[in-house]
C-alpha positions as CSV (number, residue, x, y, z in Angstrom):
1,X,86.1,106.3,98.4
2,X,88.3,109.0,96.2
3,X,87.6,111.3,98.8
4,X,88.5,109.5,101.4
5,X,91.7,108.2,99.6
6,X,92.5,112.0,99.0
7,X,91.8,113.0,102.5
8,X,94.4,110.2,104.1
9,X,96.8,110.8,101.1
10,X,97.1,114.3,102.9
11,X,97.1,113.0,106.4
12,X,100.0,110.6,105.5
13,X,101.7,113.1,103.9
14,X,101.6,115.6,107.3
15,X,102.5,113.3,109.2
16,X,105.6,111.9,107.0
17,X,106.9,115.9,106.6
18,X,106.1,116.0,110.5
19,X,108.1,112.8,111.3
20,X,110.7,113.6,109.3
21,X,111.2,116.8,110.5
22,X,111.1,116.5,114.2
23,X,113.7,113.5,114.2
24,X,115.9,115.7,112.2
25,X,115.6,118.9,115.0
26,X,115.9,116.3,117.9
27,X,119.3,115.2,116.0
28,X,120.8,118.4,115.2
29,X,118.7,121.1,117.9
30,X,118.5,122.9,114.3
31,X,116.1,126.0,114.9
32,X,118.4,126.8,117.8
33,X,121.7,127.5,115.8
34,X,123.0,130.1,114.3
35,X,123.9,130.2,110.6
36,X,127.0,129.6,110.7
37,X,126.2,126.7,112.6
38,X,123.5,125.4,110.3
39,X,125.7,125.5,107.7
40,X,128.0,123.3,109.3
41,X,125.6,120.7,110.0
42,X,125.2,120.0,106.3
43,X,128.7,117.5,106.4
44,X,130.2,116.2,103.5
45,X,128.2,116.2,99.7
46,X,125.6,117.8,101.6
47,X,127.3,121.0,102.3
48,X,128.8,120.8,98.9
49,X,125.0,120.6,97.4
50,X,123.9,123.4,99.8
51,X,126.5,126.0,98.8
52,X,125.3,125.8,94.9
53,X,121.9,126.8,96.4
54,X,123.3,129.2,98.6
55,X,125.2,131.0,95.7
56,X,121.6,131.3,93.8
57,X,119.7,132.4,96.5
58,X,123.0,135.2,97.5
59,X,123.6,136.1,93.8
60,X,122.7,140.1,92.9
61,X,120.0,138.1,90.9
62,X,119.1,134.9,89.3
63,X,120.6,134.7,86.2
64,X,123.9,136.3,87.7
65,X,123.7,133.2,90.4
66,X,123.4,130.9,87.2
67,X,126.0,132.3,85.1
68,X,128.1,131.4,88.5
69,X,127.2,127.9,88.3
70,X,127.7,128.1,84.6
71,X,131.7,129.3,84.6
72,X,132.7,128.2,88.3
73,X,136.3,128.7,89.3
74,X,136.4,127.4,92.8
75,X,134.8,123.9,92.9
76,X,137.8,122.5,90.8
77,X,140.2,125.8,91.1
78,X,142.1,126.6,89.0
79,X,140.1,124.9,86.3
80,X,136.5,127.1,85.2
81,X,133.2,124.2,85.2
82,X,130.0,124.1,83.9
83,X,128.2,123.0,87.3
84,X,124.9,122.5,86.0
85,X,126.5,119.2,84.0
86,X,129.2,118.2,85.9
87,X,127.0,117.9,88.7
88,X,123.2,117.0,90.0
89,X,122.3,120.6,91.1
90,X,119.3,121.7,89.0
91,X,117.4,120.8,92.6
92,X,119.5,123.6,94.2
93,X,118.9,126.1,91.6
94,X,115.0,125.4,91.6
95,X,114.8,125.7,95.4
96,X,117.0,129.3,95.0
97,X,114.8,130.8,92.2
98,X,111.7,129.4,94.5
99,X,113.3,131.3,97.7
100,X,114.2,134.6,95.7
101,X,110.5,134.8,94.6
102,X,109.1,133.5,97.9
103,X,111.4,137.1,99.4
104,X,111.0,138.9,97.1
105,X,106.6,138.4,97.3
106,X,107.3,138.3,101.0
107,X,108.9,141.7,101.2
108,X,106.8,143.5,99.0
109,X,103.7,142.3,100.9
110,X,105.9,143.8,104.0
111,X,104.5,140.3,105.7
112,X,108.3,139.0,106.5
113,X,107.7,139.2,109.8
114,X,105.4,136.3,109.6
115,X,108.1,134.2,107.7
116,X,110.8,134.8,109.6
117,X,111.7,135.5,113.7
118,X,114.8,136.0,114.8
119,X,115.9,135.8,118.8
120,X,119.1,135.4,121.0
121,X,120.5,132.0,122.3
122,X,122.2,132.2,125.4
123,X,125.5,129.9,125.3
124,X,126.2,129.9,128.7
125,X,128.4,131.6,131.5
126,X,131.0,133.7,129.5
127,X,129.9,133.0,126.1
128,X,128.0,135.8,124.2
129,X,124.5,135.1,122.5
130,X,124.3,134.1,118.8
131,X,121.3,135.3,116.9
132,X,118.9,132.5,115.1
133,X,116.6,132.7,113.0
134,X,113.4,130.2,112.1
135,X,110.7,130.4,109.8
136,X,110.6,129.7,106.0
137,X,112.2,133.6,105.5
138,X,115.4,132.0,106.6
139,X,117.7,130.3,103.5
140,X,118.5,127.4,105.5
141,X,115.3,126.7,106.8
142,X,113.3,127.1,103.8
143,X,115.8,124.6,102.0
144,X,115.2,122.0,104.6
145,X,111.7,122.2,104.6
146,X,111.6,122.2,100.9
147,X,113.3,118.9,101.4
148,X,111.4,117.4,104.4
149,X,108.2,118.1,102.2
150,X,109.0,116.2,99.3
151,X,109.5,113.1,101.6
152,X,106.3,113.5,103.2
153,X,105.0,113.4,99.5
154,X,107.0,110.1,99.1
155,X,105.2,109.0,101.9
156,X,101.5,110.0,100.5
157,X,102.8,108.4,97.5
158,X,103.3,104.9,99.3
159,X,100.3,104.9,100.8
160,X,98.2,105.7,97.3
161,X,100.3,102.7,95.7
162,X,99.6,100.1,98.7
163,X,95.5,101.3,97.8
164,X,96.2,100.7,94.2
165,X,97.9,97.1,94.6
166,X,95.2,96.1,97.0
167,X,92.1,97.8,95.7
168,X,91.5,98.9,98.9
169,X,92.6,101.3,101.5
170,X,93.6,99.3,104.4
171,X,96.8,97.8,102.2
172,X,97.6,101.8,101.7
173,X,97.6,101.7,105.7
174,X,99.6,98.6,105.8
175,X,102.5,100.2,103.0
176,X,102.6,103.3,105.6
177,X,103.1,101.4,108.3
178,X,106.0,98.8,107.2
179,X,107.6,102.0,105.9
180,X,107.5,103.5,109.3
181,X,108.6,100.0,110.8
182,X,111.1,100.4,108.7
183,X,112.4,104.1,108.2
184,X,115.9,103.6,109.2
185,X,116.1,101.2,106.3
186,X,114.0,103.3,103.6
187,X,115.5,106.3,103.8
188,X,118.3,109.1,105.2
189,X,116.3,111.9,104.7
190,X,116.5,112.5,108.5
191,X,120.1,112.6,109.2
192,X,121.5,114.1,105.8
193,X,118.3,116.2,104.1
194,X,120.6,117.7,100.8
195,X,121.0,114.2,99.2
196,X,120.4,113.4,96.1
197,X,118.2,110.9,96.6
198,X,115.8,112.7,98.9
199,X,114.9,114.9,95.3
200,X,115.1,112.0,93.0
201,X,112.8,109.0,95.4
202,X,109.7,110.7,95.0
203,X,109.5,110.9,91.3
204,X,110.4,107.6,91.1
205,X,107.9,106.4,93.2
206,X,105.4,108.5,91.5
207,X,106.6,107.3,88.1
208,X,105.8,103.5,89.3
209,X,102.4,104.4,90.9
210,X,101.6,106.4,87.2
211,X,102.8,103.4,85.0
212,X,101.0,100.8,87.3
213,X,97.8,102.9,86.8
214,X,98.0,103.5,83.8
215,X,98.8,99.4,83.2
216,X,95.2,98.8,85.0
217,X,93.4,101.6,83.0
218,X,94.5,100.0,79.9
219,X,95.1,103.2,77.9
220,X,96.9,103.5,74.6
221,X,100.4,102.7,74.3
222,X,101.3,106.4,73.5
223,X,99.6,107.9,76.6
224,X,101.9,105.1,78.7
225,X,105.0,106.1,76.9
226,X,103.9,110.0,77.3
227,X,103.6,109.5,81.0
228,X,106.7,107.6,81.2
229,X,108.9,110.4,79.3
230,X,107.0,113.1,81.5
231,X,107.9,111.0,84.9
232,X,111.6,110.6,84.2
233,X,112.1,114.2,82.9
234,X,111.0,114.9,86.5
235,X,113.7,112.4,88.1
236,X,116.5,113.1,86.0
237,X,117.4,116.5,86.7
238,X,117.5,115.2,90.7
239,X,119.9,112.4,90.4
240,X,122.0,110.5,88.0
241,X,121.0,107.3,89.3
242,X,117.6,107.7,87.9
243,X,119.3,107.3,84.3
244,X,119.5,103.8,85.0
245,X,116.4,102.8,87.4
246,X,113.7,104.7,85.0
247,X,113.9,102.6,82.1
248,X,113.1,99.5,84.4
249,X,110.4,100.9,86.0
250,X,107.9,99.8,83.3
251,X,108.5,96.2,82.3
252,X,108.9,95.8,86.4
253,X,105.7,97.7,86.7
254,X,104.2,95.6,83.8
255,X,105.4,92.7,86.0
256,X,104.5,93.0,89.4
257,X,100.6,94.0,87.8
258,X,100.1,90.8,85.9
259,X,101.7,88.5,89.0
260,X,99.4,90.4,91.7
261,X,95.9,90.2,88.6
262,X,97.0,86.5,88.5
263,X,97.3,85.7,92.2
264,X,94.2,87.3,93.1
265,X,92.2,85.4,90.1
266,X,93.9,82.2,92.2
267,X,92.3,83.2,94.8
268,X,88.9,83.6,93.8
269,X,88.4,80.7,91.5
């Protein structure tokens, strides 16, 4: 049964990156623009976000990209910032450092040319061709993907909670599904990848499924509050909102266990 739980954890997970993914290229046509373009898809906050991972990832090195974020003069000119606390942008830093070493390994291995193909898109009668690239080797690419990934995660995670609640794996399969039936409501993932809350949700999630586990298990008070600490250190750094929404999670956890254990017993006797 672990196995098999394991198995459709992945296959959920596939298919929520794959869903995820494909509405976004049938929205914006994205591995057919060229960078400049892509760029501009990323509209409001979430080209705001995307140029703090950009500056990482173009930075002579790491540490110079972070001493950028550290005394920025052009966010709030003419007034120098600390980025990393005025805003949620640890994400974009973690995604750079990720992409530098994911080059740099690339490049040494000469195997780029597995990562990354680029090609000419004809605009048209008298418009010139604008080069694109796809691939993970690309910035903008990799940074999507990064992003589409951690929902399919999210999704993965649903699934293993609805088997938890239910003690069996058909409610995982019903969890998927309403959140399918209802992906326009659960998530914006699709239209505006950079948001904070596409980093933050699956933490959360996975800090509920943990605490709810760990609630059934019945292990010792300082393991719970371990795995608690260790689950919002992981959420924090992605949004703000998850300040206030991670200290609920347990007495809501605690909750929703006892009212489902009571219920059930209902049922039986």
């Amino acid at each position: 049964m672990v196995l098999l739980k394991l198995l459709s954890f992945t296959i959920v997970s596939y298919l929520g990156y794959h869903y995820c993914s494909t509405l976004f290229e049938n929205d914006r046509f994205f591995s057919h623009l060229s960078t400049l373009e892509r760029e501009m898809t990323f509209r409001t906050e979430a080209g705001f976000y995307y140029m703090f991972y950009k500056t990482i990832v173009e930075a002579p090195s790491f540490l110079e990209g972070w001493k950028l974020l550290v005394n920025d003069s052009g966010t709030e000119a003419p007034s120098h910032i600390n980025t990393l606390q005025r805003f949620n942008v640890y994400p974009e830093v973690m995604l750079g450092g990720l992409f530098r070493v994911f080059r740099n390994v690339v490049t040494s291995l000469d195997m780029m040319s597995y990562f990354k193909e680029c090609y000419g898109i004809d605009r048209g009668d008298g418009m010139g061709q604008v080069q694109s690239c796809v691939g993970a080797g690309d910035l903008s690419v990799f940074y999507v993907n990064c992003i589409f990934a951690l929902f399919g995660l999210q999704t993965g995670i649903s699934f293993l909670m609805g088997c938890h609640l239910s003690d069996n794996i058909l409610g995982g399969i019903l969890a998927t599904s309403a959140f399918f039936f209802n992906y326009g409501e659960c998530t914006r993932v699709q239209w505006i990848p950079p948001l904070r809350e596409s980093f933050s949700c699956p933490f959360i999630l996975l800090q509920i499924l943990l605490v709810s586990l760990m609630l059934k298990s019945g292990h010792s008070k300082v393991r719970k509050v371990s795995l608690v600490l260790a689950t919002i250190c992981c959420a924090l750094p992605c949004s703000s909102v998850s300040l206030y929404s991670s200290p609920k999670h347990y007495p809501c956890s605690d909750h929703m266990h006892s009212h489902f254990l009571t219920k059930i017993n209902s049922h039986l006797s």
